[in-house]
TORPA-4810 file (N, C-alpha, C, O; in nm, 3 decimals):
<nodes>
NODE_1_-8.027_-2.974_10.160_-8.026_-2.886_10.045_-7.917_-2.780_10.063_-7.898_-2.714_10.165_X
NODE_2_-7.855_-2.774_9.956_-7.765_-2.665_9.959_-7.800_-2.499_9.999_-7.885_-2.455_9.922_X
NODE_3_-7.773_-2.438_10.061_-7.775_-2.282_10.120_-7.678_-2.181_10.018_-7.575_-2.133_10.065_X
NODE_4_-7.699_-2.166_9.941_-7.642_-2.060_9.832_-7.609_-1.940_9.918_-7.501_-1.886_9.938_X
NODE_5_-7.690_-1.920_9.950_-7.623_-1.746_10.031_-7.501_-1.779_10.121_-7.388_-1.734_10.102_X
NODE_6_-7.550_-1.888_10.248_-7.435_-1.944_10.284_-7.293_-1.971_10.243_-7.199_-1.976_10.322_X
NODE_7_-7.284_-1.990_10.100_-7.178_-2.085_10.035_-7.119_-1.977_10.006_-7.000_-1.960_10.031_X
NODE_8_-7.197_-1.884_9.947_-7.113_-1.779_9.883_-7.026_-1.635_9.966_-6.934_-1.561_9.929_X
NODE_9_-7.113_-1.643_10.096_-7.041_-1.636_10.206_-6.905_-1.648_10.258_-6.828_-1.568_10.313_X
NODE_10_-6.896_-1.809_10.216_-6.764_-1.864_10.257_-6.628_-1.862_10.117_-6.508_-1.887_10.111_X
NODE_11_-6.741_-1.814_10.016_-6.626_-1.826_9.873_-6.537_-1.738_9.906_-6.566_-1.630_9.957_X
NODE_12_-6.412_-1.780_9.876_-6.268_-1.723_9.853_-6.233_-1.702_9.684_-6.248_-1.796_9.606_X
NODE_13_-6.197_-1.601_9.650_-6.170_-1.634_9.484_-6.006_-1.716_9.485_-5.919_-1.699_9.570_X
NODE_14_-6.000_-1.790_9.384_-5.858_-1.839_9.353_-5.748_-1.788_9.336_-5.774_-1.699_9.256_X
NODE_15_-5.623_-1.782_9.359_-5.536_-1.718_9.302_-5.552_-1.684_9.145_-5.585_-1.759_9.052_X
NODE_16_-5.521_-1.552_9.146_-5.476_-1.538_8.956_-5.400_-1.597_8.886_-5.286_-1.631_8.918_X
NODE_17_-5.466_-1.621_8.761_-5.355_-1.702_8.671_-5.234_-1.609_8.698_-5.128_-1.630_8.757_X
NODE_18_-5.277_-1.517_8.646_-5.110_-1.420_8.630_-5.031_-1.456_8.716_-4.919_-1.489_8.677_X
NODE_19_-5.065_-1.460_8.865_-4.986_-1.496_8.984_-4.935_-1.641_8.978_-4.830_-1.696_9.010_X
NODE_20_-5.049_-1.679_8.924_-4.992_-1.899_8.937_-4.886_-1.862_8.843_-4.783_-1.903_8.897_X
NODE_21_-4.855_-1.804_8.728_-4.752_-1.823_8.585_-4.641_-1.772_8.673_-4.541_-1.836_8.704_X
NODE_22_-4.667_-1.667_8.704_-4.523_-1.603_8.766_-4.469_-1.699_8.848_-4.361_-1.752_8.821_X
NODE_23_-4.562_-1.740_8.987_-4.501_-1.822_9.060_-4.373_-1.959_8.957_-4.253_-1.982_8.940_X
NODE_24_-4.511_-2.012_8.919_-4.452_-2.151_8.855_-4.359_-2.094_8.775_-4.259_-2.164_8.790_X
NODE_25_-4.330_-1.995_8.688_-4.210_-1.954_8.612_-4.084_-1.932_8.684_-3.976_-1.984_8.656_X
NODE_26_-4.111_-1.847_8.782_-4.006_-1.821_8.871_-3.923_-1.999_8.963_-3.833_-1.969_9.043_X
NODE_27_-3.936_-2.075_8.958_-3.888_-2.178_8.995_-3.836_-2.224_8.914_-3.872_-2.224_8.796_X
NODE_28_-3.722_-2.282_8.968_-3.578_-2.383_8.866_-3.604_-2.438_8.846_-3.569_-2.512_8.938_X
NODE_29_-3.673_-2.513_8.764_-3.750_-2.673_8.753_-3.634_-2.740_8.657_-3.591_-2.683_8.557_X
NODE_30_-3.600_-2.841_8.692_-3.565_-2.940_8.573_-3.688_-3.006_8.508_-3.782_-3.065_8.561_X
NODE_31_-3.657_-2.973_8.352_-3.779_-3.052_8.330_-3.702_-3.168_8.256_-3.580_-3.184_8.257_X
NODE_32_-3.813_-3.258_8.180_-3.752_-3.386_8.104_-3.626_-3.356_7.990_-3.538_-3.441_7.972_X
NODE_33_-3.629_-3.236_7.922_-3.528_-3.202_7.803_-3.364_-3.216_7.890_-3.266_-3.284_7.859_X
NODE_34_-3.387_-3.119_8.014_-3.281_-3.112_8.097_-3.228_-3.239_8.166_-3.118_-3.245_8.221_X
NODE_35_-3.307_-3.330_8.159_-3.272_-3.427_8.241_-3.169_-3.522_8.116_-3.051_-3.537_8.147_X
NODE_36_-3.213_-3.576_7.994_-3.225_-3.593_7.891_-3.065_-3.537_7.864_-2.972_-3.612_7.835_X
NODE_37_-3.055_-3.417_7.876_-2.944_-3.306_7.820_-2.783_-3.390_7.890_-2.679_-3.442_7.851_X
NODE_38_-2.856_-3.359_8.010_-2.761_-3.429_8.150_-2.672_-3.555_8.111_-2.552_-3.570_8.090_X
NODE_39_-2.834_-3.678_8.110_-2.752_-3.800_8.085_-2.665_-3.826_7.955_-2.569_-3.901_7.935_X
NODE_40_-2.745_-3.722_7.859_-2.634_-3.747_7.722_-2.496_-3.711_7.731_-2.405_-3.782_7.688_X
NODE_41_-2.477_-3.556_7.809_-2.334_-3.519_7.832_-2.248_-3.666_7.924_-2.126_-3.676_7.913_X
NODE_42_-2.311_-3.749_7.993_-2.257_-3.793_8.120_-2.205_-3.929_8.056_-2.119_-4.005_8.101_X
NODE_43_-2.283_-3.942_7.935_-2.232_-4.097_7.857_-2.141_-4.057_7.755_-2.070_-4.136_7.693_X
NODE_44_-2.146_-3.884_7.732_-2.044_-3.886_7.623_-1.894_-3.847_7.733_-1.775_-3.857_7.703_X
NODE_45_-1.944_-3.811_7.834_-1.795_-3.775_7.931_-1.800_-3.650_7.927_-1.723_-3.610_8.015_X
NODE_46_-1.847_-3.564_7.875_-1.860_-3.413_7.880_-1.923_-3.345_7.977_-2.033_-3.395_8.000_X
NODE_47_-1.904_-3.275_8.028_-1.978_-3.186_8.159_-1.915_-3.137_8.236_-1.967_-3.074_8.328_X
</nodes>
């Protein structure tokens, strides 16, 4: 049987959203549009 007092003991809270957005915002990501963007310049010869 589960021990509740125990468990909650060991709980950690999660990172904050606020913190996950920033993080994940702050990174260069290529996403699919960019990729997309890329190969079109590269077939028209432009870049």
């Amino acid at each position: 049987m589960i021990d509740f007092e125990e468990e909650l003991k060991k709980y950690e809270p999660a990172i904050e959203v606020e913190q996950a957005e920033a993080d994940i915002k702050a990174r260069d990501l290529t996403d699919l549009t960019d990729l997309l963007f890329n190969m079109t310049a590269q077939n028209n010869g432009t870049k």
